[in-house]
N, C-alpha and C positions, 0 to 999 in steps of 0.2 A: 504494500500500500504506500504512495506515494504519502507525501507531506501534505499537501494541496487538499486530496484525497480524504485523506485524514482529518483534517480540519471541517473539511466538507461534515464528514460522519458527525463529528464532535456536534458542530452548528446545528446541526438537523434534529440530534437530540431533543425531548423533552426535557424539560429544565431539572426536575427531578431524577432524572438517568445520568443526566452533566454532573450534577451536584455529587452525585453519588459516584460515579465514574473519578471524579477527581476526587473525593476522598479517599477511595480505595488506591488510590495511585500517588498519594501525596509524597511518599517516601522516597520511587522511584523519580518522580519529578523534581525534587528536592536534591536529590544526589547528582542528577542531569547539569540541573543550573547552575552547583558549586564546581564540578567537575570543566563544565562549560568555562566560568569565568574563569580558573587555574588554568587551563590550556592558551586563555586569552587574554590574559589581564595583562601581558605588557602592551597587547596590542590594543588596549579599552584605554590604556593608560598613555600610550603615545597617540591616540587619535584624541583624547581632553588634550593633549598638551600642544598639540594641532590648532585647536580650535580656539583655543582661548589665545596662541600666540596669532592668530589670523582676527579674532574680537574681544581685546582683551577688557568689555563689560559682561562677558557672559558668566563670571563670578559674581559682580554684582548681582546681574538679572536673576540669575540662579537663587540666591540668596532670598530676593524681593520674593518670587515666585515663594519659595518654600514660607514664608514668613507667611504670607496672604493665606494659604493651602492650610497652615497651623490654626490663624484664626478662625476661617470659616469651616474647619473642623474639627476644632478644640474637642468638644464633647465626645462623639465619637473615637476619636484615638485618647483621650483621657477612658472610656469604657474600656478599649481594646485593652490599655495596659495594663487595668486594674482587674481584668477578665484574667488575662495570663499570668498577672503575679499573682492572682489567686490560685488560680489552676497549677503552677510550677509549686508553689507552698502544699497543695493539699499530696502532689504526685512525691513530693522528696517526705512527706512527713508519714504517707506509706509506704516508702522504700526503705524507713528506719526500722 
């Protein structure tokens, strides 16, 4: 199955078969990405340093951007965090 293909399948899913399909998959997916970025991080890392000696406000903007994205979703990623350091406390305090 091609890539294309693949995505095609994924897309066409009902939302609850997606849902589900990626969580059963989260681990291999997970290992993919990190595996991914080690093979390429110097080259993730010489194209930022491309880009910003070609427009060097795109630090700035970056910056702006992430700052705006904080505000209008303070709540939210204040939840997420408070979700996971709950969840990491109750998994290590059944691991004792």
């Amino acid at each position: 199955m091609t890539k294309s293909t693949f995505l095609d399948y994924i897309k066409s899913m009902p939302l609850s078969r997606k849902q589900e399909y990626y969580l059963n998959n989260r681990e291999k997916r997970l290992r993919y990405q990190r595996e991914y970025y080690h093979r390429n991080k110097d080259w993730i890392k010489r194209k930022k340093e491309l880009k910003e000696a070609e427009d060097p406000d795109i630090p700035l903007r970056q910056k702006e951007y992430n700052k705006k994205y904080y505000i209008n979703n303070k709540e939210r990623i204040k939840k997420q965090r408070r979700n996971r350091r709950l969840r990491l406390k109750s998994e290590r305090s059944e691991n004792l």
